[in-house]
N, C-alpha and C positions, 0 to 999 in steps of 0.2 A: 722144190725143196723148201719150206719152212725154216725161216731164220726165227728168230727169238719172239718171246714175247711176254710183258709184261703184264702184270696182275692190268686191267681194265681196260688194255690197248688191242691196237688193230694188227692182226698178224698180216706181216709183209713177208713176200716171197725173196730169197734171198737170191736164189736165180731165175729168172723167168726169160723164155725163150720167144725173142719176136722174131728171126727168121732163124732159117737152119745153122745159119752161121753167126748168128749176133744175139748176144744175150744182153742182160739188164739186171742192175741189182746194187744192193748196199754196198757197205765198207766192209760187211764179214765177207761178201761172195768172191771175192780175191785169193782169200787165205783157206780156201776150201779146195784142196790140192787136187782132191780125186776129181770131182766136177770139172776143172782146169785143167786136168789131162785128157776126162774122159769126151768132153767136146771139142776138145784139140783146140785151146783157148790157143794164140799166138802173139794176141794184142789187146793190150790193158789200158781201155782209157779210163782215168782216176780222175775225177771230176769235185775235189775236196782238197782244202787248204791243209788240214795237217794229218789225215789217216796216208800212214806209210802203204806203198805195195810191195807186197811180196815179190824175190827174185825169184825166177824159173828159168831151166835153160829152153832157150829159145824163144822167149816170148818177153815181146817189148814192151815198153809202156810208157803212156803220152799223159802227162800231166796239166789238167786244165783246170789251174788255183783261181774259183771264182765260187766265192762266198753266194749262201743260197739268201741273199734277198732282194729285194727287185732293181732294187738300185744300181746289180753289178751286172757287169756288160757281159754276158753268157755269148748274146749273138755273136760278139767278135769269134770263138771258134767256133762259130756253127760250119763254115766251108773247111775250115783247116781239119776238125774230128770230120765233118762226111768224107774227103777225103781218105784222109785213112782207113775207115770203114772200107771205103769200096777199095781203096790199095789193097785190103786183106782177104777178099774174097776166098783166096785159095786157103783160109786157116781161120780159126774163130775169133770174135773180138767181142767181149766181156766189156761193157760204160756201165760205170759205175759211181756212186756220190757216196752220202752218209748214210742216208736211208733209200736211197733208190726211187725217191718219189717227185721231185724238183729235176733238179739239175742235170740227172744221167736221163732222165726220161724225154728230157728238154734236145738236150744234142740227138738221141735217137729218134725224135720226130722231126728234126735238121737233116738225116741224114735220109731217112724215108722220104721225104720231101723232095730232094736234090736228087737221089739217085733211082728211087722204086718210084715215081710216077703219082703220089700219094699228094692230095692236097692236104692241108693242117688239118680240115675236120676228119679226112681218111688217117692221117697219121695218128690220130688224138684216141681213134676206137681202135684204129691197131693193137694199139700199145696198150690201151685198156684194159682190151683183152685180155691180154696174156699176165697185166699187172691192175689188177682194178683197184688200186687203194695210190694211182700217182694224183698227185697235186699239185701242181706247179707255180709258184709264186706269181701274181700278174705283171709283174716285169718282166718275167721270161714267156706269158700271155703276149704280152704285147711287142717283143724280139722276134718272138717266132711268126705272129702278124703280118710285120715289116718284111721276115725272111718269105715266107709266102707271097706276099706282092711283090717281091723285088723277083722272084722265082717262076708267079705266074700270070703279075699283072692285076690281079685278082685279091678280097679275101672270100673267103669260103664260110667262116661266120661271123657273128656280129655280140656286141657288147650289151651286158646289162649291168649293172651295180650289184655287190654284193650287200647281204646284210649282216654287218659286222657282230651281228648279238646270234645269227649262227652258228653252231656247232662246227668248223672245220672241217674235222674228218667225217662228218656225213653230209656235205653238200651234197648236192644233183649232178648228174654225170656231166650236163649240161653248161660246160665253165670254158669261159674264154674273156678275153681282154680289148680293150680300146684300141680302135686306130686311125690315128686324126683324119685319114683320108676315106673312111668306108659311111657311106649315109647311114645317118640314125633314124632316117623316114619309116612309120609305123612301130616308133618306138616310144615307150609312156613319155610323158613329159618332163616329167623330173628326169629324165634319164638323156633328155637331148642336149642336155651339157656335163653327161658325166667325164670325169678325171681320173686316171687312176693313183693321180695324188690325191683322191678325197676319201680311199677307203684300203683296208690291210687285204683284201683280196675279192675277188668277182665270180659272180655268178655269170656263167656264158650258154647262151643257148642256139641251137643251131638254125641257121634260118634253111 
């Protein structure tokens, strides 16, 4: 379903469906009643500081106020939302943020991760998939990282430096973040001390 879009911008799906039971989307896909009955929505996680949710009977909804920049601790609910995810199986659960591209896409690849078997690069083209225009700030790159290795021991890709001059919304699908414990061996040189304090977001490619 097609949410808005403005004269020059990227249209973003307002609800996009990564399993049968769990959707994904902005701050309108809440207030779109027939969608939320017609998926038998039952659990609304709201992942934005001041966008209200709408009340429905019967369907709850878990508030995770954490601003989209990299600086804010997103991972803190990454086990608390998977949780509820899989506590919901029997009814649908709708995450969602402002635009559906950071922050709801971030806890939904938490929660593929922990419960479907998905490592972070399998979670990252899951969710592509079904939303190709998510982007995730490299703070939540590199939460989800940590959440990976802490989950498998492992990470699954590996960091490159962004280039801040850029375009944004058309980097390479190819985006991931730093993590001080995965070897930078065969990676350029300038890049064997990169920071994710030294740049507004990263180019990540998969090894």
């Amino acid at each position: 379903m097609p949410g808005r879009q403005g004269s020059g911008s990227v249209v973003v799906m307002s609800f996009s469906q990564i399993t049968p039971t769990l959707f994904l989307g902005g701050a309108d896909a809440p207030h779109n009643a027939m969608l939320v009955s017609r998926k038998g929505i039952t659990l609304i996680v709201n992942a934005t500081l001041s966008h209200a949710s709408p009340a429905y009977p019967g369907v709850e909804c878990v508030r995770v106020p954490v601003p989209d920049l990299p600086s804010a601790r997103l991972g803190d609910h990454f086990d608390r939302v998977a949780e509820r995810i899989h506590g919901n199986r029997a009814g649908g659960t709708l995450v969602h943020c402002a635009a559906g591209m950071s922050r709801s896409p971030a806890l939904v690849m938490a929660y593929l991760m922990r419960y479907r078997a998905a490592t972070l690069r399998q979670a990252h083209r899951w969710v592509q998939e079904s939303r190709p225009h998510v982007k995730l700030n490299a703070g939540f790159w590199d939460q989800l990282l940590r959440y990976e290795r802490k989950l498998y021991g492992k990470n699954t890709v590996k960091v490159a430096a962004g280039n801040d001059a850029s375009p944004p919304l058309i980097q390479p699908d190819a985006y991931i973040t730093h993590d001080a414990t995965s070897t930078t061996d065969g990676l350029p040189s300038g890049l064997q001390n990169f920071s994710l304090d030294d740049c507004h977001f990263i180019r990540m490619f998969f090894s």
